[in-house]
C-alpha positions as CSV (number, residue, x, y, z in Angstrom):
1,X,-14.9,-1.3,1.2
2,X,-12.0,1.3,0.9
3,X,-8.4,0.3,2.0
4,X,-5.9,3.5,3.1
5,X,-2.7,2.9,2.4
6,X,0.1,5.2,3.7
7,X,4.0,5.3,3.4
8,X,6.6,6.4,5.8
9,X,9.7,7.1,3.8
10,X,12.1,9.9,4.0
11,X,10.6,10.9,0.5
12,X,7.9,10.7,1.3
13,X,6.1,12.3,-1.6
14,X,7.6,10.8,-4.4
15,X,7.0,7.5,-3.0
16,X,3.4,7.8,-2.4
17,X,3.5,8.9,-6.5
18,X,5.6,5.9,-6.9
19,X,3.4,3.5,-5.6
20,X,0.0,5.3,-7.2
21,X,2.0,4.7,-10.7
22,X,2.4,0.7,-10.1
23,X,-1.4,0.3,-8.5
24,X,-2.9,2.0,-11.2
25,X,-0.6,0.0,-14.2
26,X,-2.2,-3.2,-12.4
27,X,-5.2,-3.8,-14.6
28,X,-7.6,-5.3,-12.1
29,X,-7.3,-2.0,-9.5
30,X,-7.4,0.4,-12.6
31,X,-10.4,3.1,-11.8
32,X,-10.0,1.9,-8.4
33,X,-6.9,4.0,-6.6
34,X,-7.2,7.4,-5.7
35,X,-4.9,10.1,-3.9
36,X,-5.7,11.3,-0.5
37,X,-4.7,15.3,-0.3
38,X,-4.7,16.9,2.7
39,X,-5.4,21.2,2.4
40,X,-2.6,23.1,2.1
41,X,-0.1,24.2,4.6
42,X,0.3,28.0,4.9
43,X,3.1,29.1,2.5
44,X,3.2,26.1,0.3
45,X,1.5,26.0,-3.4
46,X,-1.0,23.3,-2.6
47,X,-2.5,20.7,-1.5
48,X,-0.4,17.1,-0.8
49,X,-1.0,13.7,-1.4
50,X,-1.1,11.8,2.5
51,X,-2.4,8.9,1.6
52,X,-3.8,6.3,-1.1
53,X,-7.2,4.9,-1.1
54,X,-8.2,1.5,-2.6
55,X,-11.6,0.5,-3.5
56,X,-11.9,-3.2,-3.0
57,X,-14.8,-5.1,-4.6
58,X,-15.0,-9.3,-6.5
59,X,-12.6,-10.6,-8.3
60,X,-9.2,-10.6,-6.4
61,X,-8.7,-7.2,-5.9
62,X,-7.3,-7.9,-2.3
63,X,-4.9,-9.9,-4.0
64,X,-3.7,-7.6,-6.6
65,X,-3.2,-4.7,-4.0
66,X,-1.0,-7.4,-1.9
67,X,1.1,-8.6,-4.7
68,X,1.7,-4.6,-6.3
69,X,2.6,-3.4,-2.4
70,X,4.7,-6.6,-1.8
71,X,6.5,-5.6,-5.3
72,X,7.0,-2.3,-4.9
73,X,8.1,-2.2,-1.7
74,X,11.0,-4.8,-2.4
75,X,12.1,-2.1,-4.6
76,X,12.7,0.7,-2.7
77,X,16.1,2.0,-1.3
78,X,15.9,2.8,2.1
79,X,13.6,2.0,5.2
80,X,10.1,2.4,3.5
81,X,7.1,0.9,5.8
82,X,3.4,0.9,4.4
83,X,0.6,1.0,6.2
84,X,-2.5,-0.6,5.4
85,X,-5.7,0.4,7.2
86,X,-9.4,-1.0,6.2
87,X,-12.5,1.0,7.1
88,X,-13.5,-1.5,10.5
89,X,-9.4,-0.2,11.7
90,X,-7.3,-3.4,10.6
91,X,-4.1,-2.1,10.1
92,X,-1.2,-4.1,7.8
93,X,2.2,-2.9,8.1
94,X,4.7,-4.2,5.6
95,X,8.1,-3.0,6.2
96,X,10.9,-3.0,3.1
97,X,14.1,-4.0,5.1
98,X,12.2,-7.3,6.1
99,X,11.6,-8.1,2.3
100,X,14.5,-7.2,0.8
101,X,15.9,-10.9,1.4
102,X,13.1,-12.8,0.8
103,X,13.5,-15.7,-2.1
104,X,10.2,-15.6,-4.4
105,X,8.1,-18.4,-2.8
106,X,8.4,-16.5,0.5
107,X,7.3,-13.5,-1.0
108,X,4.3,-15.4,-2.8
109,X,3.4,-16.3,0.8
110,X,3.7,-13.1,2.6
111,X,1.5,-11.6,-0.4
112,X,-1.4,-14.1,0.1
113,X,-1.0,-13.6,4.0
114,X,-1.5,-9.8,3.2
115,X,-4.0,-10.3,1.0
116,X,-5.8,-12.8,3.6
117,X,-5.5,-10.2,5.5
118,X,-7.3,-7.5,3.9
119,X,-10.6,-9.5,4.0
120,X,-10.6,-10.7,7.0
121,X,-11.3,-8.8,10.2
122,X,-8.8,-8.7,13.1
123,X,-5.4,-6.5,13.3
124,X,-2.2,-7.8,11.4
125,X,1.5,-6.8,11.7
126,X,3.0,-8.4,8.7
127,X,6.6,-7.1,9.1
């Protein structure tokens, strides 16, 4: 099963290269992130990155993309939302101005609910 994960940011590309760089420095989703491009627009030099895409598989992997987006996102300056989508059309949103006050056992929580969330079927707003 393949997770899409998209960001709405007003940077939108260096955030989606931002978040790449920490999935892929987690070891147990290394080999397992790759960049959505959509085709060029007319006048530009190439293609753009739209979206991430996630294999899941054993072993925690839902767990690991939950904790890195939870992480991340607490980290970013501005209103950044990500959007999680899995193949059956479960859709996680996780919003950064809803995180940033969170003390750490709150975000442990709100990671496993994600991650919950992930594997099970049924639509989730996690803002």
């Amino acid at each position: 099963m393949d997770l899409t994960i998209e960001v709405e940011a007003s940077e939108l590309g260096p955030e989606l290269r931002s978040l790449h760089q920490w999935l892929i420095a987690e070891t147990e989703l290394r080999g397992r992130v790759q960049t959505v491009q959509a085709p060029p627009e007319p006048g530009t030099l190439g293609p753009t990155t739209d979206a991430l895409l996630v294999a899941l598989g054993p072993g925690g992997v839902a767990t690991a993309v939950a904790t890195v987006l939870v992480s991340w996102i607490r980290r970013r300056v501005g209103d950044v939302t990500a959007k999680v989508t899995r193949p059956d059309g479960t859709t996680i949103e996780v919003e950064a101005t809803n995180l940033r006050d969170m003390d750490v056992a709150d975000v442990e929580k709100f990671a496993s609910s994600i991650a919950r969330s992930l594997e099970d079927t049924g639509e989730q707003d996690c803002r």
